[in-house]
C-alpha positions, 0 to 999 in steps of 0.5 A, spaced: 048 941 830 047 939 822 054 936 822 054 932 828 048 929 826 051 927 821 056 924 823 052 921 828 048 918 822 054 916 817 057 912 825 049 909 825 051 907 816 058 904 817 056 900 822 051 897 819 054 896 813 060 891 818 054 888 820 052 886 813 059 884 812 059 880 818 054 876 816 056 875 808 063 872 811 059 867 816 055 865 810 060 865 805 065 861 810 059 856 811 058 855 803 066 854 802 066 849 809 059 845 807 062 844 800 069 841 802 065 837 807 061 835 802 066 834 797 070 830 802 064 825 804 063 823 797 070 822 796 069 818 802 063 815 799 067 814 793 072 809 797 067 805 801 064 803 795 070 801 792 072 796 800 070 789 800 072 785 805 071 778 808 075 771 809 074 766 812 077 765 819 083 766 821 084 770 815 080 778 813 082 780 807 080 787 804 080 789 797 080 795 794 079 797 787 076 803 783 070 802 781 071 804 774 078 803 769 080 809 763 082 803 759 087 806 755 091 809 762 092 802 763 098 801 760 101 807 764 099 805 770 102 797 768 109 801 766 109 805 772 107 800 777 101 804 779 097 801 786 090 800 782 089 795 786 089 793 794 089 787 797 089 788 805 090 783 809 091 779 815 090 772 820 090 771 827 095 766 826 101 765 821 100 763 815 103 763 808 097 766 804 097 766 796 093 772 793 091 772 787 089 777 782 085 778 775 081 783 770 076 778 768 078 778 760 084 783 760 089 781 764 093 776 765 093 774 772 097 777 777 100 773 783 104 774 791 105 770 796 105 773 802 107 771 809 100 773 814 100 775 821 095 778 826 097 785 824 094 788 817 098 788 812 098 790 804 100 788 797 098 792 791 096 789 784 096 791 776 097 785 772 099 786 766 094 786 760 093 780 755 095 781 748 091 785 744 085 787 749 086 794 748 085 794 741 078 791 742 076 795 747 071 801 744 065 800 747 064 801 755 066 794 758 062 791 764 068 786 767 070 784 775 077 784 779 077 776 780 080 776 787 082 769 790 087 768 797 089 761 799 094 757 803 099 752 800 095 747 801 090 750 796 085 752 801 081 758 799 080 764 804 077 768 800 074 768 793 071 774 790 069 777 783 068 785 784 064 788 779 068 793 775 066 798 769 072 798 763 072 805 759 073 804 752 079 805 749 077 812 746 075 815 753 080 821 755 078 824 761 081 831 762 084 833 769 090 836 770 091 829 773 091 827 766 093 832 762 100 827 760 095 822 759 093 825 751 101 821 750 098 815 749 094 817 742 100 819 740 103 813 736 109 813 733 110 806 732 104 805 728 104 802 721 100 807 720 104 813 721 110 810 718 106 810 711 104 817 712 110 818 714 113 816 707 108 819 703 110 825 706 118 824 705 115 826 697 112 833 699 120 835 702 121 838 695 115 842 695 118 846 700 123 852 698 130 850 698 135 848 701 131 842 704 133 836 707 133 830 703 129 826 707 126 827 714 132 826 718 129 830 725 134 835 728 139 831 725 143 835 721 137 840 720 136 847 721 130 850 724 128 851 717 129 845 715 125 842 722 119 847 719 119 844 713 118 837 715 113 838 718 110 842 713 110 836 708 107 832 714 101 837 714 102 837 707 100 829 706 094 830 711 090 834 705 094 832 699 094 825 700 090 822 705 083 828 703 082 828 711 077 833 713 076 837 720 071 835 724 069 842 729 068 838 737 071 842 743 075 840 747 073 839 755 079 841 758 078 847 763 084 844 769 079 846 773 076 839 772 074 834 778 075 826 777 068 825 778 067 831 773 063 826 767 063 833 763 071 832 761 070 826 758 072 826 751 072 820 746 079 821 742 080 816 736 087 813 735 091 817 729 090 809 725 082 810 725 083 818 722 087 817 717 081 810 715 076 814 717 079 820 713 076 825 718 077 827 725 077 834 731 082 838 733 085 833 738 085 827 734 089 832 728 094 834 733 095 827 736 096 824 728 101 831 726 104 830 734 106 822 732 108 823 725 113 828 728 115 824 734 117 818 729 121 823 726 125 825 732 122 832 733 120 834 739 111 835 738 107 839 744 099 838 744 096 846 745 090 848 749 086 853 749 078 853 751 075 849 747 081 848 742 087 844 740 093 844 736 100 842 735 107 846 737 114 843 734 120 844 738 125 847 732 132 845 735 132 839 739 133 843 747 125 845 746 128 853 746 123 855 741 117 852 738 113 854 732 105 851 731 100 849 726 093 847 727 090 841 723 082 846 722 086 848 715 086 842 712 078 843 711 081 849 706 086 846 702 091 851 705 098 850 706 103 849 712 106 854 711 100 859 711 097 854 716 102 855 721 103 863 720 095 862 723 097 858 728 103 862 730 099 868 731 093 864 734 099 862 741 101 869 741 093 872 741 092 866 747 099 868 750 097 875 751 090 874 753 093 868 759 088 863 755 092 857 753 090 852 759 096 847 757 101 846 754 103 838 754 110 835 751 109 829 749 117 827 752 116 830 758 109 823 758 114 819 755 119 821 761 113 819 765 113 812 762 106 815 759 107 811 752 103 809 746 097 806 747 099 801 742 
C-alpha cells in the first residue's frame, strides 16, 4: 500500500514537473518569436526611413539610401561597387530619364542615363569620392544625397536633398560584418611609415646575427630573419618614436548587431600615433601591422575580449605565425621579450577558445578592402 502511494505520488510530481516544462517552452518560444519579430520590425522601420519617394507625372522615382555612412568604409564600398545607394524608377510613359546622384561635399557626382518604362526598374549608386574629403573627415558630418532625375531636354522630375550623417573617419564599428574593415587603418603607403620604416632598418643590427642587410620581407629570409625585422620595427616604436600605450578595450564580441552603438570604437590612423606619440591596443597593432605589410610580410590583427594585438606570418604560405603585443612599449621592453609574452598570451587564449578573430590584412586586401589612404 505504501509503495503504490508512492508511486501514485511520484506519477502525481512527474506530471506536473511536465506541465511546468510545458509552460516554460511556450514562454520561451513566445520570448525568442517576439524578439525576432521585434527585431524585424525595426529592420523593417530602419528601411522605410531610408525610402523617399515621389516624381512628377509620368514619372515615380524611389530613393533608397542609409540614413548614416562609416566614412572610412566608403573607399571600399567605391572599390567593390557596393549598392550604397538605389534609385527606383519608372514612368507611364517611355522616357530617356538621367538620374543623378551627390554626397553633398564628398563626392563627386555620379550619373546614369536610364531608358524609363511603365514597369519598376532600378539603378544603384556610389559615387566616388572628392580628393582629400576623407582626410578632413574627424568629426561626425550632417550632409545629404542629392538626388535629381530629368529628361534630355532638362526637364526636372524629381529633386531631392536627403538628409545623411557622415561617421568620421576615425569611427570603426566592430561587427563580423566589419571585421575586414580594420584593413583600411593599416596604411602601408603613408610617408609616415616609410620613415618608421627606415629608422627601423638601423635597429637590424641590434638583433643576433645573422640578420638580413635590410628589410627585405620573405626575400631571402629565414623565419629568423623575418622575426628580426619585426623585432627592429617593434624596436623603433620605444627606441625612437617614445610611443607610449594607452590601455581602451576593444568592443568587439562578434556578437555584435549593426545597430549595436556599443561596438563603436574611434580608431586614429598609424600617421596621428606616431604625431601623437601614443595610442591603445589597436591602433599599435594597426601601426606594427602597416610597418609589416610595406615590407612585404604578411601582418593578422589579434582579438581576444577587450584586447589586440599583431600576428606576422614567418614564411610567405601563412603556415606559421609568431606575435607581438604593443602593451610593452610602455615598459621599455624589447621585442623579442615582448613576443615570448604575446606568444604565450595566443597559446593561453587558444586554450581557452577566447580569441574572437583573427583578421589578415591579405585576406581584406583580397576583398579590395585597401588603405584609407
Amino acid at each position: 500500500m505504501l509503495c503504490h502511494e508512492a508511486g501514485y505520488a511520484m506519477k502525481k510530481k512527474s506530471i506536473f514537473l511536465v506541465l511546468i516544462l510545458l509552460v516554460l517552452t511556450i514562454l520561451s518560444s513566445f520570448y525568442v518569436v517576439g524578439g525576432t519579430q521585434a527585431y524585424s520590425h525595426y529592420q523593417q522601420s530602419i528601411l522605410e526611413d531610408q525610402q523617399h519617394c515621389g516624381g512628377q507625372a509620368p514619372v515615380r522615382i524611389c530613393v533608397r539610401a542609409p540614413t548614416a555612412i562609416f566614412s572610412a568604409f566608403y573607399p571600399s564600398y567605391v572599390s567593390t561597387q557596393y549598392p550604397l545607394f538605389t534609385i527606383d524608377y519608372s514612368s507611364s510613359e517611355p522616357l530617356t530619364l538621367i538620374l543623378s546622384v551627390t554626397v553633398t561635399h564628398f563626392s563627386q557626382t555620379q550619373t546614369h542615363t536610364v531608358n524609363a518604362t511603365t514597369g519598376t526598374q532600378s539603378s544603384t549608386f556610389i559615387p566616388a569620392q572628392l580628393e582629400q574629403a576623407l582626410a578632413k573627415l574627424t568629426l561626425e558630418t550632417n550632409t545629404a544625397l542629392h538626388v535629381e532625375v530629368k529628361d534630355t531636354r532638362g526637364h526636372s522630375y524629381y529633386v531631392d536633398d536627403i538628409a545623411l550623417l557622415l561617421h568620421s573617419r576615425w569611427l570603426m564599428q566592430w561587427t563580423t560584418l566589419n571585421r575586414l574593415k580594420i584593413a583600411a587603418w593599416v596604411t602601408p603607403g603613408a610617408p609616415s611609415i616609410a620613415k618608421l620604416v627606415t629608422k627601423a632598418t638601423a635597429h637590424l643590427k641590434d638583433q643576433e646575427a645573422p640578420v638580413p642587410a635590410a628589410m627585405v620581407g620573405y626575400n631571402g629570409a629565414t623565419p629568423q630573419q623575418v622575426m628580426d625585422q619585426v623585432d627592429a620595427i617593434y624596436d623603433t616604436l620605444w627606441k625612437d618614436y617614445h610611443i607610449h600605450y594607452i590601455q581602451a578595450s576593444v568592443p568587439y564580441s562578434a556578437t555584435a548587431l549593426p545597430a549595436d552603438n556599443t561596438a563603436m570604437q574611434t580608431v586614429k590612423l598609424p600617421a596621428e600615433v606616431l604625431q601623437q606619440h601614443s595610442g591603445m591596443c589597436i591602433e599599435l597593432t594597426a601601426l606594427l601591422a602597416a610597418a609589416v605589410e610595406r615590407i612585404g610580410l604578411h601582418a593578422e590583427i589579434v582579438i581576444i575580449p577587450g584586447h589586440a594585438f599583431l600576428g606576422v606570418a614567418l614564411t610567405s604560405d601563412n603556415k606559421q605565425f609568431q606575435y607581438w603585443d604593443a602593451v610593452d612599449v610602455n615598459n621599455n621592453v624589447a621585442a623579442d621579450s615582448a613576443m615570448t609574452a604575446a606568444n604565450n598570451l595566443y597559446s593561453q587564449n587558444e586554450k581557452q577558445h577566447t580569441i574572437i578573430d583573427t583578421i589578415l590584412i591579405s585576406d581584406a586586401r583580397n576583398t579590395h578592402i585597401g588603405p584609407m589612404f
